[in-house]
C-alpha positions in Angstrom: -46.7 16.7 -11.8 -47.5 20.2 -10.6 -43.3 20.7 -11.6 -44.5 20.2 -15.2 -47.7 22.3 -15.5 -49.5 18.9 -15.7 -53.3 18.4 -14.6 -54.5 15.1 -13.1 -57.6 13.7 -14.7 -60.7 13.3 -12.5 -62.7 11.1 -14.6 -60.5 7.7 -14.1 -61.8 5.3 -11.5 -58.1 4.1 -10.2 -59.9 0.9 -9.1 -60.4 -0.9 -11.8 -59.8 -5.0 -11.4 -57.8 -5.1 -14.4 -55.1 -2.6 -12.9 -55.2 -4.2 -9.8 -54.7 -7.2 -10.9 -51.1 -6.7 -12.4 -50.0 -4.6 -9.7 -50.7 -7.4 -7.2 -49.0 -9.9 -9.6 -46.0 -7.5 -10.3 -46.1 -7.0 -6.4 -46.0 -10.8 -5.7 -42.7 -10.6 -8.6 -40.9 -8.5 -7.2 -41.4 -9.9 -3.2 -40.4 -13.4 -4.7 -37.1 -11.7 -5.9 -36.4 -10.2 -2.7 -36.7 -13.3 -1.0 -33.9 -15.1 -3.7 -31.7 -11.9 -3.6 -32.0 -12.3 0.3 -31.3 -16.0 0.4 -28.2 -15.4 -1.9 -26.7 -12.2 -0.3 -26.7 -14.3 2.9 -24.7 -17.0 1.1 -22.3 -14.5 -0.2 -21.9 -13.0 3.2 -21.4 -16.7 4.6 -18.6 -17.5 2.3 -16.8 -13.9 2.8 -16.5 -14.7 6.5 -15.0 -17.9 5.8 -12.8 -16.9 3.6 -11.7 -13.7 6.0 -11.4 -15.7 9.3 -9.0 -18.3 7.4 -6.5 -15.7 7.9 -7.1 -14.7 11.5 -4.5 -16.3 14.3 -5.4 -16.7 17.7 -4.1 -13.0 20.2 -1.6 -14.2 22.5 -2.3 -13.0 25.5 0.6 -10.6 27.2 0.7 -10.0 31.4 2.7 -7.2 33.0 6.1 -8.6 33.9 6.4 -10.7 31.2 9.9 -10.2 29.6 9.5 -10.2 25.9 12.5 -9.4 22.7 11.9 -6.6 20.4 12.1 -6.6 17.3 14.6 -4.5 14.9 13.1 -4.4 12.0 11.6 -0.5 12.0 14.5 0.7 14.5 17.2 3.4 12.7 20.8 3.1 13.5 23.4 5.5 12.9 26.1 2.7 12.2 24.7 -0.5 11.1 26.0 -3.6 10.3 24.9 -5.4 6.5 21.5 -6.5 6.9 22.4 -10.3 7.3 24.5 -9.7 9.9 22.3 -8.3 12.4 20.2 -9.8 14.7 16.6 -9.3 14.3 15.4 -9.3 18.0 17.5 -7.4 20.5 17.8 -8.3 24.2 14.8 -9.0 26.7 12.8 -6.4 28.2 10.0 -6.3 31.0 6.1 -5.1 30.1 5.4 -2.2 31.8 2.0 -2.4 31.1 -0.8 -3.9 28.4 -2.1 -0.9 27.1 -5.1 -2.8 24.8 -4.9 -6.2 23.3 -2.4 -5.3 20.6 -0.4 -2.3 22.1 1.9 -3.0 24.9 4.5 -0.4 27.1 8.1 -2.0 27.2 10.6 -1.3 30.5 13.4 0.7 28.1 16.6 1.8 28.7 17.1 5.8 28.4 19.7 5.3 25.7 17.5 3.6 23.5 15.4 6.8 22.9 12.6 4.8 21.2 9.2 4.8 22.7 8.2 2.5 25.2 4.9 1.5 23.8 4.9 -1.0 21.0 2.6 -3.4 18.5 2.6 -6.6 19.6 3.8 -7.7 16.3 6.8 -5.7 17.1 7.8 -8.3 19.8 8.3 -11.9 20.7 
């Protein structure tokens, strides 16, 4: 108000029963629809988990030593056969170590000159 250049009156009594009565009604109005917004939003939030976990798999679990084939799919050859052709895992190799539950570091030969540490979903 003071923004605007506007005074406040001082005669009003802001206590009047007929004022307080619709606040406390618009009050109780607006509490119920909290309470049905809450109750739905909770639904909603039920039904988006459910529908998100039916595409989560299970993690397979990976141990160190474990000898595991790599995939080909992201690897760049210089000479490569046509695409049918190929293989799409190459050879086993040992894990080195499981760096979280979806990274591990693969035992590689020198001349591959890839990085050692790989997705999971990069191997079987």
């Amino acid at each position: 108000m003071a923004n605007y250049e506007r005074k406040w009156r001082m005669g009003a009594d802001i206590r009047r029963k007929g004022k307080v009565e619709r606040v406390m009604e618009f009050t109780e109005r607006i509490k119920k629809v909290q309470e049905k917004v809450e109750v739905v939003l909770r639904k909603a939030q039920k039904e988006t988990k459910q529908q998100a976990d039916r595409e989560r798999m299970e993690v397979e679990e990976w141990k160190k030593g474990n000898k595991v084939m790599l995939s080909i799919k992201y690897l760049v050859f210089k000479e490569r056969l046509a695409k049918k052709l190929v293989d799409w895992y190459i050879s086993l190799y040992i894990i080195n170590k499981v760096v979280s539950i979806n990274v591990i570091r693969l035992q590689l030969p020198t001349l591959m000159r890839i990085h050692p540490v790989v997705n999971v979903s990069q191997v079987v």
